[in-house]
VEXDREN-2710 file (C-alpha; in Angstrom, 1 decimal):
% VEXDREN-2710
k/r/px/py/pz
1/UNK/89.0/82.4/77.7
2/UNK/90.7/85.3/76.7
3/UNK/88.7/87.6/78.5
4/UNK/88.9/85.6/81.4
5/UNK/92.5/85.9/81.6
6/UNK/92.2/89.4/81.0
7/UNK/90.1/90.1/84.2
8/UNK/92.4/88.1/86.6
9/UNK/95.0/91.4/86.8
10/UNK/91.8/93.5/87.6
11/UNK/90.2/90.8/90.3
12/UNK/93.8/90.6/92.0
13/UNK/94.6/94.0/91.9
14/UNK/91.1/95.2/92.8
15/UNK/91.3/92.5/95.8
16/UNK/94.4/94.3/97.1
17/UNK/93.1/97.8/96.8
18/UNK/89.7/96.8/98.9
19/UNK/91.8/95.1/101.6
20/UNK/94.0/98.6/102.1
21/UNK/90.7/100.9/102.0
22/UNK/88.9/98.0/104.6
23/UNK/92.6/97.6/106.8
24/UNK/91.2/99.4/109.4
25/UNK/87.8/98.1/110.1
26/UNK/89.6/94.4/110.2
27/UNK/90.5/92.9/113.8
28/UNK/94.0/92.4/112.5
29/UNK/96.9/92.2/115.3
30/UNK/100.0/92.4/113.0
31/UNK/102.8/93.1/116.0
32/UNK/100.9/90.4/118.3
33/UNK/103.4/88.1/119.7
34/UNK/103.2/84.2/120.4
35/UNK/106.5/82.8/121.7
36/UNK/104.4/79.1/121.3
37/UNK/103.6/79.8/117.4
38/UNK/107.2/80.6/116.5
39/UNK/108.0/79.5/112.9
40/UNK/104.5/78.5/112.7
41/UNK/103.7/76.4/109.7
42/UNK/100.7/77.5/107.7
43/UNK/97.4/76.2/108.5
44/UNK/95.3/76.1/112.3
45/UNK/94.6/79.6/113.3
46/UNK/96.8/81.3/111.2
47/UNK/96.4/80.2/107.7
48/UNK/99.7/81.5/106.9
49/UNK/101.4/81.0/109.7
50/UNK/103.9/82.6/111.7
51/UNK/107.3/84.6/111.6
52/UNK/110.0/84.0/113.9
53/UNK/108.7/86.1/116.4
54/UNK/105.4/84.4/116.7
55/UNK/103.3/87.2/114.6
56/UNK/100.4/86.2/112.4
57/UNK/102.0/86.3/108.9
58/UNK/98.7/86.9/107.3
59/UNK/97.8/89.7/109.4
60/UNK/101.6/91.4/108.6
61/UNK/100.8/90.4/105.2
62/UNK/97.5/92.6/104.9
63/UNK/98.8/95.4/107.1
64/UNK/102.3/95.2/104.5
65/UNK/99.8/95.7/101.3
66/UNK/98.7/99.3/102.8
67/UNK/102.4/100.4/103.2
68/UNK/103.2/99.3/99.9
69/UNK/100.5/100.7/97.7
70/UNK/100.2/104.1/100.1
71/UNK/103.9/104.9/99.6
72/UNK/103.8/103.7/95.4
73/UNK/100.5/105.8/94.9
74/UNK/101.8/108.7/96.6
75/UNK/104.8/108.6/95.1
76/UNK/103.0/108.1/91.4
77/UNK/100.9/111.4/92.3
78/UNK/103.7/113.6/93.6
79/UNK/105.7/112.8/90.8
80/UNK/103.1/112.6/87.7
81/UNK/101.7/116.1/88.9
82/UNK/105.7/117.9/89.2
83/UNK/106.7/116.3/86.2
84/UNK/104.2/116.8/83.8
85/UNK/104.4/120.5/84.7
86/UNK/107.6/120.8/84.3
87/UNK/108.3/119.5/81.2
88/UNK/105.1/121.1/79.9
89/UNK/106.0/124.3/81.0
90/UNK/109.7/123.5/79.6
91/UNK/108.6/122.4/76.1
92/UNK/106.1/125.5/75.8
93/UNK/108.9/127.9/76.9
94/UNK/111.9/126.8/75.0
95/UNK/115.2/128.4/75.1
96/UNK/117.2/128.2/77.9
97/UNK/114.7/127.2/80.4
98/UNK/114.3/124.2/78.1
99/UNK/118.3/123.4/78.0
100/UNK/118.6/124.3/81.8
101/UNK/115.6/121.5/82.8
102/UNK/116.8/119.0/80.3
103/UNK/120.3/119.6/81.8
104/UNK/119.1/118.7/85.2
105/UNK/117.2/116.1/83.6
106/UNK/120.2/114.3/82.4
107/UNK/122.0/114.5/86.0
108/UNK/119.6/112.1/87.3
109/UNK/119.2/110.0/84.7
110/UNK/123.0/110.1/84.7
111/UNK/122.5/107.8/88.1
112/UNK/120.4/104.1/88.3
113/UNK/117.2/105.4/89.9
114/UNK/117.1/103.0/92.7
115/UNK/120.5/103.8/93.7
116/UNK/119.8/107.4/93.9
117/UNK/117.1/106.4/95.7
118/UNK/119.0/104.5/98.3
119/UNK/121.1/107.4/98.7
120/UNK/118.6/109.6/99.7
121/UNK/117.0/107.8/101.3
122/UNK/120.6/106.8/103.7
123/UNK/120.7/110.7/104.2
124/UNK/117.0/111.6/105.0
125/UNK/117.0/108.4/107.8
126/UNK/114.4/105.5/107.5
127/UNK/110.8/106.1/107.7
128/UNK/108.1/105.7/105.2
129/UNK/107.3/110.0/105.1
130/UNK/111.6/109.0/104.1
131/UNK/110.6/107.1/101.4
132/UNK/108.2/109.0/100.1
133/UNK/110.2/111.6/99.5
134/UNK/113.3/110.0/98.1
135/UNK/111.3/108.3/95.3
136/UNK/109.6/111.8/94.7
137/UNK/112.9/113.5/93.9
138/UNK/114.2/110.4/91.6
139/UNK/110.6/109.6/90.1
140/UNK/109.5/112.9/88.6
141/UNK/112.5/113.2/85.8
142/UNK/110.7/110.1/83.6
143/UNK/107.1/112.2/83.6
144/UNK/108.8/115.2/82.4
145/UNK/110.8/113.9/79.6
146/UNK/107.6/112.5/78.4
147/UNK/105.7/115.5/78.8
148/UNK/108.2/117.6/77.4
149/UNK/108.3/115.1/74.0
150/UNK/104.4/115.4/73.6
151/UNK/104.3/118.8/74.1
152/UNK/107.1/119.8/71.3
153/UNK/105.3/117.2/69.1
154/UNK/102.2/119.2/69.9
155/UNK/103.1/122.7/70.2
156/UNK/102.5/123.7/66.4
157/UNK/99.6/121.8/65.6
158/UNK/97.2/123.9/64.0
159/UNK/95.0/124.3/66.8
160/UNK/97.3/125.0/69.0
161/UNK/98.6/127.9/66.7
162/UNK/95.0/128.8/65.7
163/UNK/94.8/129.3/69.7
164/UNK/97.4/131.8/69.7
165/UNK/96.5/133.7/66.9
166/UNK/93.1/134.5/68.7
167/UNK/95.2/135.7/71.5
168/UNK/94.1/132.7/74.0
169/UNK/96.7/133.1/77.0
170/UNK/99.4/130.4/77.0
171/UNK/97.8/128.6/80.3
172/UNK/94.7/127.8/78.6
173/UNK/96.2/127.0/76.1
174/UNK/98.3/124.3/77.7
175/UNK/95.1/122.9/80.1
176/UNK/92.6/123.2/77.1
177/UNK/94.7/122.2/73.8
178/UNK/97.9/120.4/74.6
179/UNK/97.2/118.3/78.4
180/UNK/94.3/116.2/77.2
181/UNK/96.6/115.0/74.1
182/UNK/99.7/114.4/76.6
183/UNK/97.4/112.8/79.1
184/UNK/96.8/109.2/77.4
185/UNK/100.8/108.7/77.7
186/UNK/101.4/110.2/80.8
187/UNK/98.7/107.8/82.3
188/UNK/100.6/104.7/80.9
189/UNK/103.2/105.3/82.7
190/UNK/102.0/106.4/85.8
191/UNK/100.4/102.8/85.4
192/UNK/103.9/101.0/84.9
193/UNK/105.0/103.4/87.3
194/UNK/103.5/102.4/90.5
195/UNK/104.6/98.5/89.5
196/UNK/108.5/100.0/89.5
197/UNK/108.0/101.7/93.1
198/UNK/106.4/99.3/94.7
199/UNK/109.5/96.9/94.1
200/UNK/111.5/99.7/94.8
201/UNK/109.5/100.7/98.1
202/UNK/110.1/96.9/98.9
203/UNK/114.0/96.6/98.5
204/UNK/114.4/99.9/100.2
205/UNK/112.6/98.2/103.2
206/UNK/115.1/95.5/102.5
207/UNK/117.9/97.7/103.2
208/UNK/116.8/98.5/106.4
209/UNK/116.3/101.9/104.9
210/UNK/112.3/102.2/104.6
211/UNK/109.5/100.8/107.5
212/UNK/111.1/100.1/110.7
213/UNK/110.1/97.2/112.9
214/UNK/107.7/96.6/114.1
215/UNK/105.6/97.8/111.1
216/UNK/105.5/95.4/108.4
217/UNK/106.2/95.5/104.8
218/UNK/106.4/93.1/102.1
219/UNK/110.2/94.3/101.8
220/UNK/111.3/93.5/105.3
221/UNK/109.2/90.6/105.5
222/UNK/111.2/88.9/103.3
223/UNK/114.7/90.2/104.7
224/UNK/113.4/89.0/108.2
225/UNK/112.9/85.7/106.7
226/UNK/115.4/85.0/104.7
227/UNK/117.3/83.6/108.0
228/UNK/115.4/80.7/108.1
229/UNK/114.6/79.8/104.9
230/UNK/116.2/76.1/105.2
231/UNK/113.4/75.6/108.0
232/UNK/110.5/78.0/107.1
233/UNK/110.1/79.1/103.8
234/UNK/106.8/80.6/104.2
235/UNK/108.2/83.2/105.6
236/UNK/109.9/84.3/102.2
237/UNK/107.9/83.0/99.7
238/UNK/103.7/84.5/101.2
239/UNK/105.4/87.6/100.7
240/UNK/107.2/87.2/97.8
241/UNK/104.3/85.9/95.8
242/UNK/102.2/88.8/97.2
243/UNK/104.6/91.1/95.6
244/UNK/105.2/89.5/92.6
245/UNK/101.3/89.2/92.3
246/UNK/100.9/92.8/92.3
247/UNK/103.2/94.0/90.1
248/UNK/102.1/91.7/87.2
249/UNK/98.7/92.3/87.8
250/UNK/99.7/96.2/87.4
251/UNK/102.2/95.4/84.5
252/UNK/99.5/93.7/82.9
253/UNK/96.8/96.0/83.2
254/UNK/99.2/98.2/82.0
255/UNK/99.4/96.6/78.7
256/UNK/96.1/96.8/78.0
257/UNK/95.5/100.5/78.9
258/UNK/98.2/101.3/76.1
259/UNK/96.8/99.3/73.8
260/UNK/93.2/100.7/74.4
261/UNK/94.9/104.5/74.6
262/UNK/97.0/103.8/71.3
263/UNK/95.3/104.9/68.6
264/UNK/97.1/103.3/66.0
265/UNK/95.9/100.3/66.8
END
């Protein structure tokens, strides 16, 4: 049983990945509008029924998922790759280029991430290429800080100092001796990661600040439905419970990566 329940996270994030990578080959008509379907109840033709503009919530739904997960795994990439060098290359150098990045460090962190992130992205204009790079600039302080704490736990281990008394250089060093030991942490939380900025790729879209009508996105699905939720709350809760699916399956998965990767247990 336990097993089971530990496969469900993998089966429904899996499931979401396969509908992204197969998006295109599917006859889906997300911006097709039927002034007879409006507020559509689900069931009939559309299973899920329809928004308030007559569109096939189910195919927004599906078309929403490849917004979501493209903008939280690029994100997760741009950011895990800048970070991780930079607090590598911080912790190995020391000395003031150490206090300089961990000053800049704490100026983000001095700010709530997702309001940062609103910020930017209310200067940079809506747009999912917008997005992107608003979470990029906010996202890549967390992988550093944890780089930079593995790497000054690591940095006088004997093999590493073995390394440099045989006069290895100080970049193989760092790929062949100290980023395979960071690695296991800095892939937990590129894990928990892409859970945080998909939420936070949603409420931007909320805001008004990330895909623009007449894309869909789980985000602005739910603002444009929130108007009638008295009389049709489908439209609010399919894409709620698609979000919230997500991130706990992501959460969850997660959870058991650490405890795999931790070797104290």
């Amino acid at each position: 049983m336990i097993k089971v329940m530990r496969t469900i996270p993998l089966i429904i994030l899996v499931s979401w990945l396969a509908v992204v990578l197969f998006e295109p080959f599917l006859s889906l008509d997300p911006n097709a509008i039927n002034l007879e379907q409006i507020l559509g109840v689900p069931g009939g033709a559309s299973w899920l029924g329809e928004d308030d503009l007559g569109r096939p919530i189910s195919d927004r739904l599906l078309t929403g998922a490849q917004v979501s997960l493209f903008v939280a795994f690029s994100v997760m990439s741009v950011t895990l790759v800048v970070g991780t060098i930079i607090g590598i290359v911080s912790a190995w150098l020391g000395g003031w280029v150490d206090q300089t990045v961990m000053r800049i460090t704490d100026v983000f962190l001095a700010f709530p991430g997702i309001l940062l992130a609103i910020a930017l992205a209310g200067l940079l204009g809506p747009g999912v290429g917008n997005v992107v790079l608003a979470l990029s600039i906010v996202g890549w302080v967390g992988f550093a800080r944890l780089a930079r704490g593995q790497t000054l736990l690591l940095k006088n281990r004997d093999h590493v100092v073995a390394a440099r008394s045989l006069g290895t250089s100080s970049f193989k060093i760092i790929i062949w001796h100290l980023l395979p030991l960071v690695a296991a942490p800095l892939i937990i939380e590129a894990t928990f990661a892409v859970a945080g900025l998909i939420i936070a790729e949603a409420g931007l879209s909320f805001l008004g600040l990330g895909v623009q009508a007449p894309s869909a996105s789980w985000g602005s699905m739910i603002r444009d439905g929130a108007r009638y939720l008295l009389v049709a709350p489908h439209l609010v809760m399919i894409p709620a419970i698609a979000l919230f699916s997500v991130v706990m399956a992501i959460n969850l998965l997660g959870d058991q990566l650490r405890d795999r990767l931790d070797v104290r247990s």
